[in-house]
C-alpha positions in Angstrom: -3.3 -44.8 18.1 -6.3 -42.6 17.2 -5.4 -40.2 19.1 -2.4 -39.9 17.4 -3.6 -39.8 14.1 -6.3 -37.0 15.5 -3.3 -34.8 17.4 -0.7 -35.6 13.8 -3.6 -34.6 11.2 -4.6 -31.2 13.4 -1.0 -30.4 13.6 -0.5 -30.3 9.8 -3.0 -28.3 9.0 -1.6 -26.2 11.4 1.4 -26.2 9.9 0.2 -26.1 6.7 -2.1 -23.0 7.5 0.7 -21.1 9.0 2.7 -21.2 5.9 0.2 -20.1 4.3 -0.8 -16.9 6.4 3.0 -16.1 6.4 3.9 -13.4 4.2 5.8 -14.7 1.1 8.6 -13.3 -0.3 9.9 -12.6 -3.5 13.1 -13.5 -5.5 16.1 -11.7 -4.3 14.9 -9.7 -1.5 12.6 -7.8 -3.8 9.1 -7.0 -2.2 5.6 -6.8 -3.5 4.0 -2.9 -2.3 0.3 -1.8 -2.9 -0.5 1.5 -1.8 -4.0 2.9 -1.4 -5.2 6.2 -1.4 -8.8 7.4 -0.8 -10.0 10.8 -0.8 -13.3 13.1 -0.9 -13.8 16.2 -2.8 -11.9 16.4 -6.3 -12.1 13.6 -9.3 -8.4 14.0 -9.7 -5.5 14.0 -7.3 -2.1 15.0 -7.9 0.5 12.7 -6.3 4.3 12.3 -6.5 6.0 8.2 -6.5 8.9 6.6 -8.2 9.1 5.4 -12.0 9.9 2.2 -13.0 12.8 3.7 -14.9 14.1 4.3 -12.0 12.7 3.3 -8.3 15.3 4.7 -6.2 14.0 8.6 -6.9 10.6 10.5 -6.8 10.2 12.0 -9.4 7.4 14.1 -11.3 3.9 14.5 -10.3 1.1 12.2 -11.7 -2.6 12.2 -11.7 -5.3 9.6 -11.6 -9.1 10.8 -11.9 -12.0 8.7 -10.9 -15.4 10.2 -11.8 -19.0 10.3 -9.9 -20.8 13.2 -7.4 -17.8 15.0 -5.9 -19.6 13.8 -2.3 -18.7 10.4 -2.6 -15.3 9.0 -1.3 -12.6 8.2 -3.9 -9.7 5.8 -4.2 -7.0 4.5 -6.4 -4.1 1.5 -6.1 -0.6 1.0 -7.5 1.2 -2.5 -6.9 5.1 -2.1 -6.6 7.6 -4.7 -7.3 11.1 -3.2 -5.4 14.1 -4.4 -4.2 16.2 -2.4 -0.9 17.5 0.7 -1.8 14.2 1.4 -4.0 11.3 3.4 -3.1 7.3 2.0 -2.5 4.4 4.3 -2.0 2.7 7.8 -3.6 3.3 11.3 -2.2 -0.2 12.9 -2.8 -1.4 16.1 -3.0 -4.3 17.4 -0.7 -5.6 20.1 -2.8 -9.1 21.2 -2.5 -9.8 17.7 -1.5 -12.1 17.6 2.3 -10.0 14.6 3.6 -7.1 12.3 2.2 -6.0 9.0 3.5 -3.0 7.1 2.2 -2.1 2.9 2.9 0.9 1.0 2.3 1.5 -2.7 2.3 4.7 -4.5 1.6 4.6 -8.3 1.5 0.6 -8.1 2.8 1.5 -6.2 6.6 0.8 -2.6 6.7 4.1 -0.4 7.0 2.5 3.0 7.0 -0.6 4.8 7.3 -1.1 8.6 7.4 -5.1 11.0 7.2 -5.4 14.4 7.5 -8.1 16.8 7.1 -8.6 19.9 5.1 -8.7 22.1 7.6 -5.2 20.3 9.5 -3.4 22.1 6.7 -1.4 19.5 6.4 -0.1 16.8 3.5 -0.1 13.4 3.6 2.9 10.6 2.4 3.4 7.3 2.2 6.9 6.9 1.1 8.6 4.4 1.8 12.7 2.9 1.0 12.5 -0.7 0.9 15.3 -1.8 3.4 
C-alpha cells in the first residue's frame, strides 16, 4: 500500500509538471510571439514588422534606440498577440551595425533564428505568418 501511495504521488507531479512545461495556448488559435533582437555597433536600428492596425502586412519601418559605449552589445523585445493568417516577428536593418542577431518565439519554442555579420553583406529576418 505504500508503495502505491509513493508510485500514485510521483506520478502526479509528473503529470502535473508536464502540464505545466507544455506550451499553453491562447483563445481561438491566437498565439503569444516575442521576438528578440540584439546587435553591436549603432544605438538605433531600423527594422520593418506588422501594426496592430493591421497584422496581416508589414508595413513602415520603425526604430528603437538603446543608449551606452557603441562597443557594447544591444537588444530590444516586442511581444505579439496573433491569430493564423497574421504576421509575428521584426525585419531589421543591418546598417553600420558589426553583427545582428534576431529570435522568435511563438507559444515559448523557438520558430526561427537568423545572425549575420557585417562583412556577410547580408540582412537578417525573422518574419513569420502564424499558421
Amino acid at each position: 500500500m505504500r508503495g502505491f501511495l509513493i508510485l500514485s504521488s510521483i506520478l502526479a507531479i509528473l503529470i502535473g509538471w508536464l502540464f505545466w512545461a507544455a506550451p499553453h495556448g491562447h483563445a481561438s488559435g491566437s498565439v503569444f510571439a516575442v521576438t528578440r533582437v540584439e546587435w553591436q555597433g549603432t544605438n538605433c536600428i531600423a527594422y520593418f514588422a506588422s501594426s496592430n492596425a493591421d497584422p496581416r502586412v508589414v508595413g513602415y519601418p520603425s526604430f528603437d534606440c538603446t543608449v551606452g559605449p557603441l562597443s557594447s552589445p544591444r537588444w530590444a523585445e516586442w511581444e505579439q498577440n496573433r491569430t493564423p493568417g497574421q504576421v509575428v516577428g521584426v525585419d531589421p536593418v543591418m546598417d553600420d551595425n558589426n553583427w545582428m542577431k534576431c529570435t522568435v518565439w511563438i507559444n515559448g519554442q523557438v520558430v526561427v533564428t537568423d545572425f549575420a555579420l557585417k562583412s556577410d553583406r547580408r540582412e537578417i529576418s525573422c518574419l513569420r505568418t502564424v499558421r
